[in-house]
N, C-alpha and C positions, 0 to 999 in steps of 0.2 A: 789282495783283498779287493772287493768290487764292491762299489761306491755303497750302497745297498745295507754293505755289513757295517762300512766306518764309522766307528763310536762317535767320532764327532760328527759327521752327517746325521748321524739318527736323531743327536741331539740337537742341532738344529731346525731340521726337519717338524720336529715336535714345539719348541720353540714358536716356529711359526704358523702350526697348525693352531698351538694354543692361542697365539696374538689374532689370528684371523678371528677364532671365533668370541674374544675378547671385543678387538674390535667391532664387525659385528654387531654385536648385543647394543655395543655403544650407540655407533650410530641410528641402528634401526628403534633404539626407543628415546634416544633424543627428542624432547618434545618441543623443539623447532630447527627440524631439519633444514629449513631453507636457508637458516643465520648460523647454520651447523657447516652447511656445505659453504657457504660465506666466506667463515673465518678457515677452513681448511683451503681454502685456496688462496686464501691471503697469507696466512703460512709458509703453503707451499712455493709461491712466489718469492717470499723473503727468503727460503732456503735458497734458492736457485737464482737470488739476482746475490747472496754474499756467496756463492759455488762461483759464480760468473766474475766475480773481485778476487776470488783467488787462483785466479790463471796466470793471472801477472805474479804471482808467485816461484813463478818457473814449471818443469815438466809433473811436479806429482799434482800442483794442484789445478793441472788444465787437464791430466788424466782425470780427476777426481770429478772437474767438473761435467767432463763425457760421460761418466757413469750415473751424474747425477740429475741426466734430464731424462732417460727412460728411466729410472725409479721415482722420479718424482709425478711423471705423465700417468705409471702405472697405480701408485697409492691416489693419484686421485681421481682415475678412471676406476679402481674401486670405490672410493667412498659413494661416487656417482651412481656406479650401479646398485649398491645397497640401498643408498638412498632414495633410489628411485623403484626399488620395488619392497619397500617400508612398507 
Protein backbone atom coordinates (compact mmCIF):
# COMPACT_ATOMS: atom_id res chain seq x y z
CA UNK A 1 0.00 0.00 0.00
CA UNK A 2 1.64 3.38 -0.85
CA UNK A 3 1.71 6.10 1.52
CA UNK A 4 -1.13 7.91 -0.69
CA UNK A 5 -3.86 5.19 0.03
CA UNK A 6 -3.00 4.80 4.10
CA UNK A 7 -6.12 5.26 6.01
CA UNK A 8 -4.31 6.86 8.60
CA UNK A 9 -2.22 9.14 6.45
CA UNK A 10 -5.30 10.53 4.79
CA UNK A 11 -6.55 11.08 8.08
CA UNK A 12 -3.84 12.96 9.13
CA UNK A 13 -3.35 14.72 6.22
CA UNK A 14 -6.83 16.28 6.50
CA UNK A 15 -6.39 16.86 10.15
CA UNK A 16 -3.92 19.18 9.16
CA UNK A 17 -5.22 20.77 6.24
CA UNK A 18 -8.24 21.54 8.48
CA UNK A 19 -5.83 22.98 11.38
CA UNK A 20 -3.87 25.07 8.81
CA UNK A 21 -6.97 26.75 7.56
CA UNK A 22 -8.25 27.07 11.21
CA UNK A 23 -5.32 28.50 12.15
CA UNK A 24 -5.29 30.88 9.59
CA UNK A 25 -8.62 32.37 9.98
CA UNK A 26 -7.23 32.83 13.55
CA UNK A 27 -4.54 34.56 13.08
CA UNK A 28 -5.24 36.72 10.00
CA UNK A 29 -8.23 38.32 11.92
CA UNK A 30 -6.73 38.69 15.16
CA UNK A 31 -7.29 42.17 15.89
CA UNK A 32 -3.74 42.88 17.21
CA UNK A 33 -1.48 40.94 15.41
CA UNK A 34 1.50 42.43 16.77
CA UNK A 35 0.53 41.21 20.79
CA UNK A 36 -0.72 38.02 18.78
CA UNK A 37 2.62 37.33 17.26
CA UNK A 38 4.12 38.48 20.89
CA UNK A 39 2.54 35.90 22.99
CA UNK A 40 3.24 33.00 20.17
CA UNK A 41 6.61 33.45 20.63
CA UNK A 42 6.64 33.56 24.04
CA UNK A 43 4.88 30.23 24.03
CA UNK A 44 6.94 28.92 21.77
CA UNK A 45 10.05 29.63 23.78
CA UNK A 46 8.52 28.00 26.97
CA UNK A 47 7.90 24.89 24.95
CA UNK A 48 11.33 24.70 23.80
CA UNK A 49 13.26 25.84 26.96
CA UNK A 50 10.81 22.79 29.13
CA UNK A 51 11.86 20.39 25.62
CA UNK A 52 15.52 21.58 26.60
CA UNK A 53 14.96 20.22 30.63
CA UNK A 54 13.87 17.19 29.45
CA UNK A 55 17.15 15.96 27.91
CA UNK A 56 18.40 15.19 31.09
CA UNK A 57 15.88 12.80 31.21
CA UNK A 58 17.78 10.45 29.34
CA UNK A 59 17.75 9.24 25.26
CA UNK A 60 13.80 9.69 24.51
CA UNK A 61 13.57 13.04 25.96
CA UNK A 62 16.95 14.58 24.12
CA UNK A 63 15.39 12.63 20.88
CA UNK A 64 12.23 14.67 21.55
CA UNK A 65 14.00 17.68 22.15
CA UNK A 66 15.78 17.35 18.40
CA UNK A 67 12.52 17.13 16.86
CA UNK A 68 11.28 19.87 18.85
CA UNK A 69 13.34 22.79 17.44
CA UNK A 70 12.50 22.55 13.58
CA UNK A 71 8.81 22.17 14.69
CA UNK A 72 8.78 24.84 16.71
CA UNK A 73 11.04 27.29 14.26
CA UNK A 74 8.54 26.02 11.51
CA UNK A 75 4.91 26.91 13.46
CA UNK A 76 6.38 30.17 14.07
CA UNK A 77 7.74 30.97 10.73
CA UNK A 78 4.23 30.34 9.96
CA UNK A 79 2.30 32.42 12.12
CA UNK A 80 4.97 35.16 10.76
CA UNK A 81 4.17 34.77 7.42
CA UNK A 82 0.39 34.86 7.95
CA UNK A 83 0.90 37.46 9.74
CA UNK A 84 2.55 39.36 7.81
CA UNK A 85 0.52 39.32 4.82
CA UNK A 86 -2.79 39.92 7.02
Amino acid sequence: MELIEDPTFLSLFAQVQVMDAVLMASLKSHPRPTELLEHIEQNIALVRSVSALRTADGPIGKLADEKMAPQADGWLSYARNVLATG
